[in-house]
RODO-24251 format. One line per 4 residues: number of its first residue (from 1); for each residue x, y, z of N, C-alpha, C. Coordinates in nm, 2 decimals, padded with zeros to 4 digits. Each point is the difference from the previous one (the first is absolute). Example, Ala and Ser with C-alpha at 12.3 -4.5 7.8 and 13.67 -1.06 7.14 Angstrom:
<pts>
1> 01.32,-00.57,00.78,-00.09,00.12,00.00,00.09,00.12,00.00  -00.04,00.11,-00.07,00.09,00.11,00.00,-00.08,00.11,00.08
</pts>
This chain:
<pts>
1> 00.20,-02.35,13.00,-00.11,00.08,-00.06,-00.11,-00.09,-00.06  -00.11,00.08,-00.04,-00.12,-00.08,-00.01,00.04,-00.07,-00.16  -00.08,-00.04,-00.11,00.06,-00.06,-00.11,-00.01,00.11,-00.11  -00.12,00.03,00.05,00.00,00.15,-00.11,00.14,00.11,00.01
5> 00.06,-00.01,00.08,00.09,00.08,00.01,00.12,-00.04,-00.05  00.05,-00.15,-00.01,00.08,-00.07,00.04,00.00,-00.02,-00.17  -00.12,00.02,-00.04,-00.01,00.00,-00.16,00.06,00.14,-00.06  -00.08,00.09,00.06,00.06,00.17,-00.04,00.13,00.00,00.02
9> 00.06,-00.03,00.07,00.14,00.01,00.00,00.08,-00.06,-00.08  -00.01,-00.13,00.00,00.06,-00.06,-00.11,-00.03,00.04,-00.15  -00.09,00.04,00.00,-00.06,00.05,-00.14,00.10,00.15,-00.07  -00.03,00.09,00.14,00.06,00.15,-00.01,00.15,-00.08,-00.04
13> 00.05,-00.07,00.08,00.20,-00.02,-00.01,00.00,-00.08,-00.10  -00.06,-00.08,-00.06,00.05,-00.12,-00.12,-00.08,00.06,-00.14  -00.12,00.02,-00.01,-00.04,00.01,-00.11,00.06,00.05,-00.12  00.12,00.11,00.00,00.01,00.06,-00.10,00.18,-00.09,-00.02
17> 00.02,-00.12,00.11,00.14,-00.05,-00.04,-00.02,-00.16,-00.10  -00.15,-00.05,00.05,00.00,-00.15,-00.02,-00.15,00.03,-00.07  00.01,-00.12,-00.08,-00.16,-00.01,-00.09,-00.10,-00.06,00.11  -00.15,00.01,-00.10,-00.04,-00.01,00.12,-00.05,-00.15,00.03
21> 00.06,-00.14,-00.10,-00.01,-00.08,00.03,00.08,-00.04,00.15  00.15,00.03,-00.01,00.06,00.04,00.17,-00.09,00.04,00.08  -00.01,00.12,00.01,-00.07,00.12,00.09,-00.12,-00.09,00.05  -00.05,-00.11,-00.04,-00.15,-00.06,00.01,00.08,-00.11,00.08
25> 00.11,-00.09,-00.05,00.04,-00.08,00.11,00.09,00.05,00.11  00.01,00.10,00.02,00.11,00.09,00.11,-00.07,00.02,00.09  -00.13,00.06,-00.02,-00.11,00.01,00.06,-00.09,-00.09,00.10  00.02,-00.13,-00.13,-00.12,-00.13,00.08,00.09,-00.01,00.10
29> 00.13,-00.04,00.01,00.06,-00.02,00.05,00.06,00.06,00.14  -00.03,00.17,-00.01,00.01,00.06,00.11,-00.14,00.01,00.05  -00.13,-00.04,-00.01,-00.08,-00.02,00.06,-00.05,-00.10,00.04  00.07,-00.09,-00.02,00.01,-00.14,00.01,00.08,00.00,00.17
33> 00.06,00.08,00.06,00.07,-00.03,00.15,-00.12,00.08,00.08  -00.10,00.02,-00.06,-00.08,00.05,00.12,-00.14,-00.15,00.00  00.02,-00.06,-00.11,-00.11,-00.18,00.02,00.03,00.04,00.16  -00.12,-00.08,00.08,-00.05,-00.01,00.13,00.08,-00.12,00.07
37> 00.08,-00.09,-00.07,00.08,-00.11,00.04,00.13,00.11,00.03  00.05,00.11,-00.06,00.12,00.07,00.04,-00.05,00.10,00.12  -00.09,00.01,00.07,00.01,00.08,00.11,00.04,-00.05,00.12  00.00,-00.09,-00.01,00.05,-00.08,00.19,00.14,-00.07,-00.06
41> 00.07,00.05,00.06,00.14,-00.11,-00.03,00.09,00.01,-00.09  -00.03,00.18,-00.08,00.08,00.03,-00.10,00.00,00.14,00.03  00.08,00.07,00.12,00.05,00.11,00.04,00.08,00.05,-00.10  00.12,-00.06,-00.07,00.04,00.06,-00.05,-00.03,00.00,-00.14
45> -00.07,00.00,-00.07,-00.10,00.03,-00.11,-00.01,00.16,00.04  -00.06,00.03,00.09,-00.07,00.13,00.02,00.11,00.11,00.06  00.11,-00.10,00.08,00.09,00.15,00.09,-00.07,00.03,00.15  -00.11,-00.15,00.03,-00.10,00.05,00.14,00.07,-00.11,00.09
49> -00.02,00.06,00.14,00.07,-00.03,00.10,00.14,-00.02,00.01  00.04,00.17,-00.05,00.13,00.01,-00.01,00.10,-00.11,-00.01  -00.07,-00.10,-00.16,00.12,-00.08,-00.04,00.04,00.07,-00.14  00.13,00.06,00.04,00.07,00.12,-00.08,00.10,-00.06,-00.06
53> 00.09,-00.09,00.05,00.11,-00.12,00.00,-00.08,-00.10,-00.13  -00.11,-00.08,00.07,-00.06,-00.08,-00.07,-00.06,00.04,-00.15  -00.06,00.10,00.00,-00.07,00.08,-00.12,00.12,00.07,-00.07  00.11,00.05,00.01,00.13,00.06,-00.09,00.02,-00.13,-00.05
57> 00.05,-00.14,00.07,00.02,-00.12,-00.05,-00.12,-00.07,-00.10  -00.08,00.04,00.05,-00.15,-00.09,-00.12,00.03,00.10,-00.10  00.01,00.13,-00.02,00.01,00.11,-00.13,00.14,-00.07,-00.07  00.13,-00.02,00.04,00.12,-00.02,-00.05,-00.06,-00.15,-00.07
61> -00.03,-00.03,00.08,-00.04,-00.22,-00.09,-00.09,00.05,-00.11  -00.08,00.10,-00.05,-00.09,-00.05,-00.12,00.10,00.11,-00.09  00.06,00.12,00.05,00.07,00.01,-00.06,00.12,-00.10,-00.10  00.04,-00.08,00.06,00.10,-00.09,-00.03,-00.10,-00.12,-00.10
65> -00.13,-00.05,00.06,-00.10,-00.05,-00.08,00.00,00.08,-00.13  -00.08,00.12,-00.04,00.01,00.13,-00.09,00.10,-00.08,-00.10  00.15,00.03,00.04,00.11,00.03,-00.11,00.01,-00.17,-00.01  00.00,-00.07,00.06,00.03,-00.17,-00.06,-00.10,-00.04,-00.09
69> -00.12,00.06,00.02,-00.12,-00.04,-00.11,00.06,00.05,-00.12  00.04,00.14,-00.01,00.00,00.07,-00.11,00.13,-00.08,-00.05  00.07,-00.04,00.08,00.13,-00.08,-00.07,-00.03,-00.14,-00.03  -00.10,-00.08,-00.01,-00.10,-00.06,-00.04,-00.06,00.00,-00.09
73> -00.01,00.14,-00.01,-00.10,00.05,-00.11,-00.14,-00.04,-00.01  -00.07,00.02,00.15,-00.13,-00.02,00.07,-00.06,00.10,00.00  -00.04,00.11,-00.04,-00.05,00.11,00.03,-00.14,00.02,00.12  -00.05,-00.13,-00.03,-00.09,-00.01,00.06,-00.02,-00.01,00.18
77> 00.11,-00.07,00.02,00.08,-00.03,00.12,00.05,00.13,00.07  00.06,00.11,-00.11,00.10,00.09,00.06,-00.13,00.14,00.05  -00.12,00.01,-00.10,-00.09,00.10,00.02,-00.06,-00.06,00.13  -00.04,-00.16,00.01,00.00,-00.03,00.18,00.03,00.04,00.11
81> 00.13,-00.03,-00.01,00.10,00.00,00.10,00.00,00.22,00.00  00.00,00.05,-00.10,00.02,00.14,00.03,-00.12,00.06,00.08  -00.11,-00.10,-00.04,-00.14,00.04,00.05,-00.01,-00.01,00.16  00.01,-00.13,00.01,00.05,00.02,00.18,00.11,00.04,00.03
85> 00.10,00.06,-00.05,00.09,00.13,00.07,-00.05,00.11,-00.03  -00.09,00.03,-00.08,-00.06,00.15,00.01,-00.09,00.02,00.10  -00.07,-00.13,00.05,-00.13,00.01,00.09,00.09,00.03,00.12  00.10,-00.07,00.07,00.07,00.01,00.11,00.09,00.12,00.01
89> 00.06,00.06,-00.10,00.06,00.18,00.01,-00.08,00.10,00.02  -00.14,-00.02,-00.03,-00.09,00.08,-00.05,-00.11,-00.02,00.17  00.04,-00.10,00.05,-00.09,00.00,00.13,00.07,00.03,00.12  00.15,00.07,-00.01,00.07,00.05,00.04,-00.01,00.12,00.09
93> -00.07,00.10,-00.14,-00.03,00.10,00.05,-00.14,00.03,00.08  -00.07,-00.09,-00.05,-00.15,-00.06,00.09,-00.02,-00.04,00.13  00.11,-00.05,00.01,-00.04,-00.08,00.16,00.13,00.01,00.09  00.10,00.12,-00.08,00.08,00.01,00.15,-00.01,00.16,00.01
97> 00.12,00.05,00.11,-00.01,00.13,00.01,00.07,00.10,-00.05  00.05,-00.07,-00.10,00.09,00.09,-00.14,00.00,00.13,-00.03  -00.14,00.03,-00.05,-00.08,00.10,-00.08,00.00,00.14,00.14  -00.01,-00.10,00.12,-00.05,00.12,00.08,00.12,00.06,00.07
101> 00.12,-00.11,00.00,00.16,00.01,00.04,00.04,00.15,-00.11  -00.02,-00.03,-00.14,00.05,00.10,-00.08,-00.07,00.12,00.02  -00.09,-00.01,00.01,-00.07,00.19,00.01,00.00,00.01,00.12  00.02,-00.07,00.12,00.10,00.08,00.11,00.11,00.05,-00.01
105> 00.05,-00.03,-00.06,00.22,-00.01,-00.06,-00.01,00.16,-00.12  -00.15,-00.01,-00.07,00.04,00.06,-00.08,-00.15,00.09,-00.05  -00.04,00.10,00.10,-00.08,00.09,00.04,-00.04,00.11,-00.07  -00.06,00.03,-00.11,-00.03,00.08,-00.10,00.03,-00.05,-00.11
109> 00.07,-00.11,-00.06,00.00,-00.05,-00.11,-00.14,-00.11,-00.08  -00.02,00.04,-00.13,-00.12,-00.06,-00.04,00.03,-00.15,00.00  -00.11,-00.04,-00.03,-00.01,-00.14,00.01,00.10,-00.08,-00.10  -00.04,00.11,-00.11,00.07,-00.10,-00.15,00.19,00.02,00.04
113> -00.01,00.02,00.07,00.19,00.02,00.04,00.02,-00.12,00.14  -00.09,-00.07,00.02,00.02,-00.13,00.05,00.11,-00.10,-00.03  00.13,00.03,00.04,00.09,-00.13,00.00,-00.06,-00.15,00.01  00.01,-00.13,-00.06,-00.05,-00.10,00.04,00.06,-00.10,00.03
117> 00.12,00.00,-00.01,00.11,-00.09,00.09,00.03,00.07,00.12  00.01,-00.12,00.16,00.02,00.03,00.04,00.18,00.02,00.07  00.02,00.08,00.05,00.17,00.01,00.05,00.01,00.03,00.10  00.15,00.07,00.05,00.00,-00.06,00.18,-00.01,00.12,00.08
121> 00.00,-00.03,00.16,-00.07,00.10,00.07,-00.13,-00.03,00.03  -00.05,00.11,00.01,-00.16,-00.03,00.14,-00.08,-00.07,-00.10  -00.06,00.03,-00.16,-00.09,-00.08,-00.06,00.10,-00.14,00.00  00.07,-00.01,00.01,00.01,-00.18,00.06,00.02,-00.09,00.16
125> 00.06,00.12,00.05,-00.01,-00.02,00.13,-00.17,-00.01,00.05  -00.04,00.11,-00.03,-00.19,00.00,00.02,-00.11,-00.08,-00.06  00.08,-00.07,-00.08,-00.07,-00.08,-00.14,-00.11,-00.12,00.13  -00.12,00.02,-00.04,-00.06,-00.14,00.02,-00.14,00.00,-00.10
129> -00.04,-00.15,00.01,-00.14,00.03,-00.09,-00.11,-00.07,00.10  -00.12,-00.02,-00.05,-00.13,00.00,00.09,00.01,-00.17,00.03  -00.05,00.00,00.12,-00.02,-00.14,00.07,-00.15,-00.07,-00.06  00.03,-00.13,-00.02,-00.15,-00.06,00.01,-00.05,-00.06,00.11
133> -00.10,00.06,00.06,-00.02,-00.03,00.19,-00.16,-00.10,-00.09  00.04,-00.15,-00.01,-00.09,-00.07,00.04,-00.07,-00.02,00.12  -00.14,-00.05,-00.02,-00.10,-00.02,-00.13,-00.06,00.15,-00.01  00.01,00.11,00.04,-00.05,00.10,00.01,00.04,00.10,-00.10
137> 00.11,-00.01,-00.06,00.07,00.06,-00.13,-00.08,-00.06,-00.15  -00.06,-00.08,00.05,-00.06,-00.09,-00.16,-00.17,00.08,00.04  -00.08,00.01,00.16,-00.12,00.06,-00.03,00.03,00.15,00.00  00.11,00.08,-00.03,00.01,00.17,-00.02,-00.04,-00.03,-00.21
141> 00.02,-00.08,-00.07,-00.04,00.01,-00.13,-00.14,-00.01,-00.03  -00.08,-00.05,00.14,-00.14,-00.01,-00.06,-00.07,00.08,00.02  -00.07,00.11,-00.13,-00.03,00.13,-00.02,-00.10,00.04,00.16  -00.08,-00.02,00.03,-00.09,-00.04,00.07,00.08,00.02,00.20
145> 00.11,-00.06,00.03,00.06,-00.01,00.06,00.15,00.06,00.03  00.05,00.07,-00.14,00.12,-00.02,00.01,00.01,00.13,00.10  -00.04,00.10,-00.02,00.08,00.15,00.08,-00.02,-00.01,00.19  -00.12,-00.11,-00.01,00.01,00.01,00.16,00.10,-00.10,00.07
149> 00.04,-00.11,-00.09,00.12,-00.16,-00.02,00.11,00.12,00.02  00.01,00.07,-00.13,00.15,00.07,00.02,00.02,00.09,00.10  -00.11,00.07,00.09,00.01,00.08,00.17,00.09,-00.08,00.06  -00.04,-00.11,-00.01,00.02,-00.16,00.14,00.12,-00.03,-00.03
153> 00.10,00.03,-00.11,00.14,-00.07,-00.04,00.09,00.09,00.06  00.11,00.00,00.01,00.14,00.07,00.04,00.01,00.08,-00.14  00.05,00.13,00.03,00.08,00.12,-00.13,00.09,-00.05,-00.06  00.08,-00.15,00.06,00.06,-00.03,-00.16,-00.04,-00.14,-00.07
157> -00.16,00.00,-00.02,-00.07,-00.10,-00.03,00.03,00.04,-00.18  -00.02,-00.09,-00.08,-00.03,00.08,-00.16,-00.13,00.03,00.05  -00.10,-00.02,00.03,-00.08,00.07,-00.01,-00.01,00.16,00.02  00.06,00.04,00.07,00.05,00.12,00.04,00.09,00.07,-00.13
161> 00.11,-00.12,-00.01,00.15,00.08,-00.06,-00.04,-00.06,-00.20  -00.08,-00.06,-00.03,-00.06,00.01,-00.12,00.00,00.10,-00.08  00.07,00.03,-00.10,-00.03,00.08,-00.14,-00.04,-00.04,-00.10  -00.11,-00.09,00.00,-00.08,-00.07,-00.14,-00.06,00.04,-00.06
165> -00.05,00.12,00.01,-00.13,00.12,-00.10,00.01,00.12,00.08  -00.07,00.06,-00.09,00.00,00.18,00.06,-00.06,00.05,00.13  -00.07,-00.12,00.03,-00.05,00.01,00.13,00.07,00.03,00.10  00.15,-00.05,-00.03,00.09,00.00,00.12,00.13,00.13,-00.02
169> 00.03,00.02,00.14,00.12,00.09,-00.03,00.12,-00.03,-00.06  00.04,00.09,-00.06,00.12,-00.01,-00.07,00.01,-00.08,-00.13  -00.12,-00.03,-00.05,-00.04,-00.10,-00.10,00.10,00.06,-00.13  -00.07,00.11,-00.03,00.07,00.09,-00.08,00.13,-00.04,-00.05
173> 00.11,00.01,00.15,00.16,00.00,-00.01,-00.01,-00.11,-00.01  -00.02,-00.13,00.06,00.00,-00.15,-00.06,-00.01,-00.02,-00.13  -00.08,00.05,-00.08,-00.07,-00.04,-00.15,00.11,00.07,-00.07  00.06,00.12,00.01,00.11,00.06,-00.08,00.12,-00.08,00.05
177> 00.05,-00.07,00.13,00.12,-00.06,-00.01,-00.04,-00.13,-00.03  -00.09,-00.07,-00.04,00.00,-00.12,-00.06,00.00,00.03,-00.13  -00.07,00.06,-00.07,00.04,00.05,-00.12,00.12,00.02,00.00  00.10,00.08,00.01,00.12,00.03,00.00,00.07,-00.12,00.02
181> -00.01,-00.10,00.12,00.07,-00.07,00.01,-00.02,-00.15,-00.08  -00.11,-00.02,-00.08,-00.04,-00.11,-00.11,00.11,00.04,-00.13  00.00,00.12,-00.02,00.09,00.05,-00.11,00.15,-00.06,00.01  00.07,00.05,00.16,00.10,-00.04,00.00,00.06,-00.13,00.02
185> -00.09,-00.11,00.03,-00.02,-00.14,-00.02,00.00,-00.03,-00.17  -00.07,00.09,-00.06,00.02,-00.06,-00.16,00.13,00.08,-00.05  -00.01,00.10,00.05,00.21,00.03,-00.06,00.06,-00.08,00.04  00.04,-00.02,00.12,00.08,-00.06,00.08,-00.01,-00.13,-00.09
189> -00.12,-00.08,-00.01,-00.01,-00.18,-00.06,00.08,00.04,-00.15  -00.09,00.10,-00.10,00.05,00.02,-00.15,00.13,00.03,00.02  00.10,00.08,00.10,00.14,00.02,-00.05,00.09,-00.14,00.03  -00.07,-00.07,00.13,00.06,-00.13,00.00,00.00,-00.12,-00.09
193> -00.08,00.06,-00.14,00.00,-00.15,-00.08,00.04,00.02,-00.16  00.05,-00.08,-00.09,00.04,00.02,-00.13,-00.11,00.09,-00.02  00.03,00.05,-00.16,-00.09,00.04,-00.07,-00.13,-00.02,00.00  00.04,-00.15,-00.08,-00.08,-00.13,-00.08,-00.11,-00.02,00.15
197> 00.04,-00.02,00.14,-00.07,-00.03,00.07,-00.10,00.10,00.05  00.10,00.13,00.00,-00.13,00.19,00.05,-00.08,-00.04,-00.10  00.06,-00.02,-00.14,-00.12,00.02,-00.11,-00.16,-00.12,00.03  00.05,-00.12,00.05,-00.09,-00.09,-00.02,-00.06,-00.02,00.18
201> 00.06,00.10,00.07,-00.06,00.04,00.13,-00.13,00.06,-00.05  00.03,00.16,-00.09,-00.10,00.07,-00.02,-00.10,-00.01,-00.05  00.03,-00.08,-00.14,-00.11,-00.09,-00.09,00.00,00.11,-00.08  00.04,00.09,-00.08,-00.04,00.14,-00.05,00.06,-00.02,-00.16
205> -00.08,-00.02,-00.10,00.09,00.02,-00.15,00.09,00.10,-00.06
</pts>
């Protein structure tokens, strides 16, 4: 997703758990994996070119980063490390075919009833996310160029399968299961750590 979004979300799921000294480094940090050095050669940052294997594995390592800081008693370290695992759960729903697998599966249901973990059967069996078809995937970004670049690509280009702003389909169900699913990333981290450590996760008096 674009950054402004990538901000809204994390904002909607953290703000009311962590102060906002956190919330400010959770943040740099999850907009910190879209720097222009992480677009080539860091697939699984994003969940693109269906590395699904690779990106569950990069989310589990800052997880494990996360709770060793806090057992450290680094805070600084652990709102990092959560920050690029919020950017990479959260681009999940953006750049694969998640969003659009569930409201096939589940046809008159509103958006805000979006499951955001995925489980087994056709959404995994069907599961892919958007390809980057160099050098022609890098000129679909430039305003000027991009809609006639993205004609010329294959349907499972991101350029195509992209959910980064409202521009795009399905944006909507993306932004509610990243929301939803940044939340369960901070339960999931807070139930796995002492007290002393949720408390000095949160930063909150």
């Amino acid at each position: 997703m674009k950054p402004e979004y990538h901000r809204r979300i994390t904002t909607k799921a953290l703000e009311s758990h962590v102060s906002p000294v956190a919330l400010d480094a959770i943040i740099a940090a999850n907009l910190g994996q879209d720097a222009l050095r992480y677009q080539w050669g860091h697939d699984y940052y994003h969940y693109d070119n269906n590395a699904f294997a690779a990106s569950d594995a990069y989310v589990e390592e800052q997880r494990q980063v996360t709770r060793q800081s806090l057992a450290k008693a680094i805070p600084v370290l652990a709102w990092q490390a959560f920050g690029r695992l919020t950017h990479t759960v959260q681009d999940f729903y953006a750049h694969s075919n998640y969003v659009a697998l569930w409201r096939e599966q589940h046809p008159g249901r509103a958006s805000d009833e979006i499951v955001p973990l995925p489980g087994d059967g056709p959404t995994a069996t069907r599961l892919f996310s958007g390809r980057l078809y160099y050098p022609l995937e890098v000129l679909s970004f430039v305003p000027t160029l991009g809609r006639l670049i993205t004609f010329l690509l294959p349907r499972d280009a991101h350029a195509w399968m992209n959910k980064d702003d409202p521009s795009r389909p399905d944006f909507n169900l993306a932004y509610i299961a990243a929301v939803k699913r940044t939340v369960i990333e901070f339960q999931k981290l807070t139930q796995s750590l002492t007290v002393e450590q949720a408390d000095l996760f949160r930063d909150k008096a």
